[in-house]
SEZA-965741 format. One record per residue (C-alpha): residue number from 0; residue in three letters; x, y, z. Coordinates in steps of 0.2 Angstrom, whole numbers. Layout:
% residues N
NUM:ALA:X:Y:Z
...
***
This chain:
% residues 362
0:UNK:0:0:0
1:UNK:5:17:-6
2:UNK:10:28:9
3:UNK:10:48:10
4:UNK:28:51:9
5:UNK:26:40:-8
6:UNK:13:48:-15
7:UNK:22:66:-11
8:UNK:36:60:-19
9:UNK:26:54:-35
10:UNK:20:72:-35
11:UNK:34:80:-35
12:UNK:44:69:-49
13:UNK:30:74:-57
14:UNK:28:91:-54
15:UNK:48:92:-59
16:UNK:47:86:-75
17:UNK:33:99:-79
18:UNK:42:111:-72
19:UNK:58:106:-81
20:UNK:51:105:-100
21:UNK:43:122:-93
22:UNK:62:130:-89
23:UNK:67:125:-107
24:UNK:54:134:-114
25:UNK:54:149:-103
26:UNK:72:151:-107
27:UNK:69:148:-123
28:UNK:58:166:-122
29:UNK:74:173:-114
30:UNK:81:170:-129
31:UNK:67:178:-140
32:UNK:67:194:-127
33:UNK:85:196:-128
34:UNK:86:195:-146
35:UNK:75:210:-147
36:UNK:85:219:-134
37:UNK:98:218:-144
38:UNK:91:223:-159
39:UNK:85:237:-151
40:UNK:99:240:-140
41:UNK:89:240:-123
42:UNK:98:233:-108
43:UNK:93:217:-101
44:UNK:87:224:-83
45:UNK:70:230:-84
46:UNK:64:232:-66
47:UNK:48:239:-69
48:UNK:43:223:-79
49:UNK:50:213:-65
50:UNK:42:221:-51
51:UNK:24:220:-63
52:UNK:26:202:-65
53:UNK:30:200:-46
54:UNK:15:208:-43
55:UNK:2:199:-56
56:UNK:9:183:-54
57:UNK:11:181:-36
58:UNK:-7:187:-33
59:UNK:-12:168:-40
60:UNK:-7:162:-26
61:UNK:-19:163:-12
62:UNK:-8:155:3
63:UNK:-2:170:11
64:UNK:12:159:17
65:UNK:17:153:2
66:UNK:14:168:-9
67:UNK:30:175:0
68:UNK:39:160:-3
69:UNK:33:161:-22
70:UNK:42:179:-25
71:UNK:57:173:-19
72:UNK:57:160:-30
73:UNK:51:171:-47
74:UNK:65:184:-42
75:UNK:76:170:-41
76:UNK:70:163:-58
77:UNK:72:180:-66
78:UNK:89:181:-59
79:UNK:94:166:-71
80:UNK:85:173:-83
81:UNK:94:188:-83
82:UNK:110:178:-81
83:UNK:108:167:-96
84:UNK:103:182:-106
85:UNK:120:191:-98
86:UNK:128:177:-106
87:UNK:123:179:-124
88:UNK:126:198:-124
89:UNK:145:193:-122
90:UNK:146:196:-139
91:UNK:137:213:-139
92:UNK:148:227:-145
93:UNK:146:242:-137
94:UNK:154:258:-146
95:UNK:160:274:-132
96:UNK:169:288:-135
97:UNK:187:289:-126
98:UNK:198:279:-114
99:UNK:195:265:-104
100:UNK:191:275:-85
101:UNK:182:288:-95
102:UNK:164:293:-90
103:UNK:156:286:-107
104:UNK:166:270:-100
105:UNK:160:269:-87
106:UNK:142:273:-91
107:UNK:141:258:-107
108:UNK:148:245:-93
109:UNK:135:249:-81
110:UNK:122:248:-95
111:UNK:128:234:-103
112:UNK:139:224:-89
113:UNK:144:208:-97
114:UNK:144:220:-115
115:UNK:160:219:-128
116:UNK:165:238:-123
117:UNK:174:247:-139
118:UNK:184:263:-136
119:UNK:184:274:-150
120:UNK:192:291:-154
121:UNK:178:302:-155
122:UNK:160:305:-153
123:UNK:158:303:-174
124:UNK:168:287:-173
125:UNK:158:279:-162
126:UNK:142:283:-170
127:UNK:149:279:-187
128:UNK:154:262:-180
129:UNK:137:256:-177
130:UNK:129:264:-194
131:UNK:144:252:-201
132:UNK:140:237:-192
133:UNK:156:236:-182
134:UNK:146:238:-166
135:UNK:130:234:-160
136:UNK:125:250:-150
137:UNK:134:267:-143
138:UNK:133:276:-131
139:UNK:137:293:-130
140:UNK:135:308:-119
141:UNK:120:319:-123
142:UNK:119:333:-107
143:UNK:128:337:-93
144:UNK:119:345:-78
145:UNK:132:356:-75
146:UNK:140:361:-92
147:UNK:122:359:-103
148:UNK:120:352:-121
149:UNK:133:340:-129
150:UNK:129:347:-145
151:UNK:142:335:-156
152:UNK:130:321:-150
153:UNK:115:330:-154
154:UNK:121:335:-171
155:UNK:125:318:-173
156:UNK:107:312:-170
157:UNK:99:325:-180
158:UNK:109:321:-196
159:UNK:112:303:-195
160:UNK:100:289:-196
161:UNK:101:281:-179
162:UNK:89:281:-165
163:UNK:90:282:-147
164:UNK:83:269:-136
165:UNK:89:273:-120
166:UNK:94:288:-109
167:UNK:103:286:-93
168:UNK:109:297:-80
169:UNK:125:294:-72
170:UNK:129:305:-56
171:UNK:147:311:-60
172:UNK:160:315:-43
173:UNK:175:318:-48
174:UNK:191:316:-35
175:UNK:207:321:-31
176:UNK:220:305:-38
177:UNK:240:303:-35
178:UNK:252:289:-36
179:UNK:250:277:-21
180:UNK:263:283:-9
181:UNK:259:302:-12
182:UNK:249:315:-1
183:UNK:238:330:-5
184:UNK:253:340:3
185:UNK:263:333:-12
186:UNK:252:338:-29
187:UNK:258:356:-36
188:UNK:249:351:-51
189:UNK:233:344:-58
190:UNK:227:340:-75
191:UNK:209:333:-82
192:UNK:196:338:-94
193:UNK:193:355:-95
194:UNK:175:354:-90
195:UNK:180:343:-74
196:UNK:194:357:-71
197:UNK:180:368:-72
198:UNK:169:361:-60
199:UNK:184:360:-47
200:UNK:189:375:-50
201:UNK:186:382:-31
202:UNK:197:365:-26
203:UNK:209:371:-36
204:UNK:209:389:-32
205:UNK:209:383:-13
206:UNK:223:373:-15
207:UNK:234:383:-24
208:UNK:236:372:-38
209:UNK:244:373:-55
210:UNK:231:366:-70
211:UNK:235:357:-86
212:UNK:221:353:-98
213:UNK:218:334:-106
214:UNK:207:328:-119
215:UNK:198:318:-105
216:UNK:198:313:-87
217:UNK:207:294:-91
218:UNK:219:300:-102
219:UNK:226:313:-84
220:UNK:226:298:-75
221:UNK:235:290:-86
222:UNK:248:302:-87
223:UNK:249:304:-68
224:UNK:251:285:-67
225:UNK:267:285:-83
226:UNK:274:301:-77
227:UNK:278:294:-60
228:UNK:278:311:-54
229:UNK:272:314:-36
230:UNK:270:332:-38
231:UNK:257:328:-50
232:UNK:239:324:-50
233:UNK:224:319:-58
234:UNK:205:324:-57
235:UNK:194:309:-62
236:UNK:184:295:-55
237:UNK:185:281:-44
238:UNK:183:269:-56
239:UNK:201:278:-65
240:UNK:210:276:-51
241:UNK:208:258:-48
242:UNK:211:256:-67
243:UNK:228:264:-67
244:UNK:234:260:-52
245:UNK:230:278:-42
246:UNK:226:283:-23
247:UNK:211:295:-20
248:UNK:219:310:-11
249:UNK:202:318:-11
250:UNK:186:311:-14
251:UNK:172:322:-21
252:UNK:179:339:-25
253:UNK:167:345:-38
254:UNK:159:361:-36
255:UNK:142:354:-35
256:UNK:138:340:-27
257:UNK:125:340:-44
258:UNK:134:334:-56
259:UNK:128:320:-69
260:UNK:128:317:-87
261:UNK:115:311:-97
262:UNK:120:296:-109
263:UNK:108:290:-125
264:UNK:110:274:-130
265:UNK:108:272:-149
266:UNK:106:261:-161
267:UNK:99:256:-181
268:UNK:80:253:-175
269:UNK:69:261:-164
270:UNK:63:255:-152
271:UNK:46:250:-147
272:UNK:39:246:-129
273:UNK:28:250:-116
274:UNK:41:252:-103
275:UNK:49:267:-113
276:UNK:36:279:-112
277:UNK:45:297:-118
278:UNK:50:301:-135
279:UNK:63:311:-142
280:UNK:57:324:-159
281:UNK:70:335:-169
282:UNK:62:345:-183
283:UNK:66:361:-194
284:UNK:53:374:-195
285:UNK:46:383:-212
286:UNK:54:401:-213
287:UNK:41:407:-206
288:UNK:33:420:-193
289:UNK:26:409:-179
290:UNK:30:392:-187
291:UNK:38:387:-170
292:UNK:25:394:-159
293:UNK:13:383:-172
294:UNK:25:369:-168
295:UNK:23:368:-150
296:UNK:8:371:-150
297:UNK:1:356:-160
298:UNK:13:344:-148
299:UNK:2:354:-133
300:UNK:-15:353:-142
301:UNK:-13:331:-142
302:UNK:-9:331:-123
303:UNK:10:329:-124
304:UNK:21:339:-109
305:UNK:38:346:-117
306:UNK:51:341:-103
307:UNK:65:348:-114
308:UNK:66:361:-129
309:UNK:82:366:-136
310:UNK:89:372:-153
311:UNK:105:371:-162
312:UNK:113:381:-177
313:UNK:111:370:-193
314:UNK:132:368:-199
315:UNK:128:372:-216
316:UNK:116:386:-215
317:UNK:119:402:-207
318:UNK:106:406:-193
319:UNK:94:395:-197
320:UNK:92:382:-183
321:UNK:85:365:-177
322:UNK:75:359:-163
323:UNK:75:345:-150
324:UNK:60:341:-139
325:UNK:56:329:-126
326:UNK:40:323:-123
327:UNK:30:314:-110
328:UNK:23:299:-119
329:UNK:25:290:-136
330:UNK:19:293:-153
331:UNK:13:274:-156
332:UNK:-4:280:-154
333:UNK:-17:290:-162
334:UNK:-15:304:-153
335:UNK:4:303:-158
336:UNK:0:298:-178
337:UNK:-10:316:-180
338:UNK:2:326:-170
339:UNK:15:320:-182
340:UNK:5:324:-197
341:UNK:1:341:-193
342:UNK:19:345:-186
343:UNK:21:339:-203
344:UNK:11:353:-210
345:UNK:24:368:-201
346:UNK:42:358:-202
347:UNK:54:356:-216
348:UNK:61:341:-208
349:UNK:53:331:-193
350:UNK:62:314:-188
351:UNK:55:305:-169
352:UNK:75:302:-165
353:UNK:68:289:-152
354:UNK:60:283:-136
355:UNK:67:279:-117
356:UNK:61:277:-101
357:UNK:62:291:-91
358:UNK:74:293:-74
359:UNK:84:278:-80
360:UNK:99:280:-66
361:UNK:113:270:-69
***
C-alpha cells in the first residue's frame, strides 16, 4: 500500500518534470526577449517589468504563506533569466567615446555589464561604428547638468540615421588622484578635462594648484600614473583610479555636489515598448513667422508635456536652426500619428530620434 511520503514524492517527480520542460521553454523566451534587446539596444534589466510580474503573478497564489515564498522564487527565476541572457550579450559590441576610466566608459559597462566595450576616438567614430556594423549600439554623452547640451552628439542624432533607445543618467564625482605613496601636501599640479577642471575650480583655487588641460579625465590619470611624478595629480573617477593604479587624495571635490551626465544609447532601429514611455522629436521649422510657436503648440494641443526644448545652429546654414524636444509619452498611438502629421504641415524636416524610459539611473 501506497504511503504519504510515496505519494508526495510521485507528485513532486511529477511536478519536476513539468516544471523542467517548462524552464526549457521559458528560457527559450529569454532568448526571443534578448534578441529583441539587442536589436533594439535595450539593456537586459527591466525592473519595472520585474516588479509588474512580481506583482500579477504572485497574486495567484492565495496562501499568504506561500505567496512569499513564491516571490522569492520568481525573483530567483528571473535572476537566471537575466544571467543566461547576460551570457549571450558577451558578444554585444558596445561603441564609447574615449579611454577605458572615461565617464562614457564607465556609463556603457554599467548599462551593458557583461557588453563587448569598444573605445573609440571620437563621438563621430563611435556613431559611425554602429551605422557600419562594427558595433551593436553606442553610447554617448547627450547633457551634462552642469555644463548643458553636448551638442556633437545631438548634431549627430539629428543628421544621422540612428535612434536612441535609452537615456541614462550617471551621477558624475570627480576626486582628487595621485600615485599610491603620495599625499595631497605633495600635488603642485593637476590635470583633467577642461569641463572637470572647471567644476573643481574652487578646489583648485583653494589649493593653490597649477592646471593642465587633457582631452579627457582617463587619459590625466594616465599620465599621472606614466609620469611617475608625485607632484602631479589627476582629477577623475574612482573607477580611474583603480584602473591605473592611483590613490584617491580627495574624494568628491566638484563644485556641486550635482553633477551627472545624461547618456543615450543608440542604435539602427527604434525601439518599441511599453516600458519606454517618452519620445525624443527633432524638426526644422518653415521660414516662417510663428511656425515654431505653431509647432509647440500642436505637440500641446494632443496632450504631450515638453520636458526639454532646445535648438542648435544648422552647420551648413547660417542662422537657421533646429529643434529637439522631449515629450512625455510615445507617438505609437493615435493621438501621436496626428500630432505628427500636422507637425508635418509647419516643419521642413521632422524625424522621432527615439523613445526611453524616463529617470533611467545607472
Amino acid at each position: 500500500m501506497e504511503n504519504k511520503l510515496d505519494e508526495a514524492r510521485k507528485i513532486i517527480n511529477d511536478v519536476d518534470t513539468q516544471m523542467a520542460e517548462l524552464f526549457v521553454r521559458r528560457m527559450k523566451a529569454a532568448e526571443m526577449v534578448y534578441e529583441h534587446k539587442k536589436e533594439y539596444g535595450l539593456p537586459i534589466l527591466d525592473q519595472k517589468r520585474e516588479d509588474e510580474i512580481v506583482e500579477k503573478t504572485s497574486a495567484l497564489v492565495d496562501n499568504p504563506v506561500l505567496k512569499g515564498y513564491y516571490i522569492d522564487y520568481l525573483k530567483n527565476l528571473m535572476s537566471i533569466s537575466k544571467a543566461y541572457q547576460y551570457r549571450m550579450q558577451n558578444g554585444l559590441k558596445v561603441a564609447y567615446s574615449g579611454v577605458e576610466g572615461a565617464f562614457a566608459h564607465i556609463a556603457a559597462g554599467r548599462i551593458f555589464p557583461e557588453g563587448n566595450k569598444i573605445s573609440y576616438g571620437d563621438f563621430k567614430a563611435a556613431y559611425d561604428s554602429v551605422v557600419k556594423g562594427e558595433c551593436d549600439v553606442a553610447t554617448l554623452p547627450i547633457e551634462n547638468s552642469y555644463a548643458g547640451e553636448v551638442g556633437q552628439t545631438i548634431d549627430l542624432i539629428f543628421s544621422g540615421g540612428l535612434f536612441i533607445n535609452g537615456i541614462y543618467e550617471l551621477e558624475i564625482h570627480q576626486n582628487l588622484l595621485g600615485l599610491p605613496d603620495s599625499t595631497v601636501e605633495d600635488i603642485k599640479k593637476v590635470t583633467s578635462h577642461p569641463q572637470a577642471l572647471s567644476q573643481c575650480h574652487d578646489y583648485i583655487k583653494m589649493r593653490g594648484f597649477d592646471t593642465e588641460e587633457a582631452n579627457n579625465t582617463a587619459l590625466a590619470a594616465k599620465t599621472v600614473a606614466t609620469a611617475n611624478d608625485k607632484s602631479i595629480g589627476a582629477i577623475a573617477s574612482v573607477e580611474t583610479a583603480k584602473i591605473y593604479g592611483l590613490k584617491v587624495l580627495e574624494a568628491n571635490i566638484n563644485k556641486s555636489g550635482e553633477n551627472t551626465t545624461r547618456f543615450a544609447v543608440l542604435s539602427k532601429v527604434r525601439a518599441n515598448s511599453p516600458s519606454l514611455s517618452n519620445s525624443v522629436l527633432m524638426f526644422t521649422v518653415k521660414n516662417e513667422a510663428g511656425s515654431l510657436a505653431n509647432a509647440i503648440s500642436i505637440i500641446g494641443k494632443y496632450g504631450y508635456n515638453m520636458t526639454a526644448l532646445r535648438s542648435r545652429p544648422m552647420k551648413k546654414l547660417s542662422w537657421q536652426y533646429y529643434f529637439y524636444v522631449e515629450i512625455d509619452g510615445t507617438t505609437d498611438t493615435e493621438d501621436g500619428a496626428n500630432m505628427l502629421e500636422e507637425l508635418n504641415k509647419v516643419c521642413d524636416k521632422l524625424k522621432v530620434a527615439g523613445t526611453f524610459a524616463p529617470h533611467a539611473e545607472i
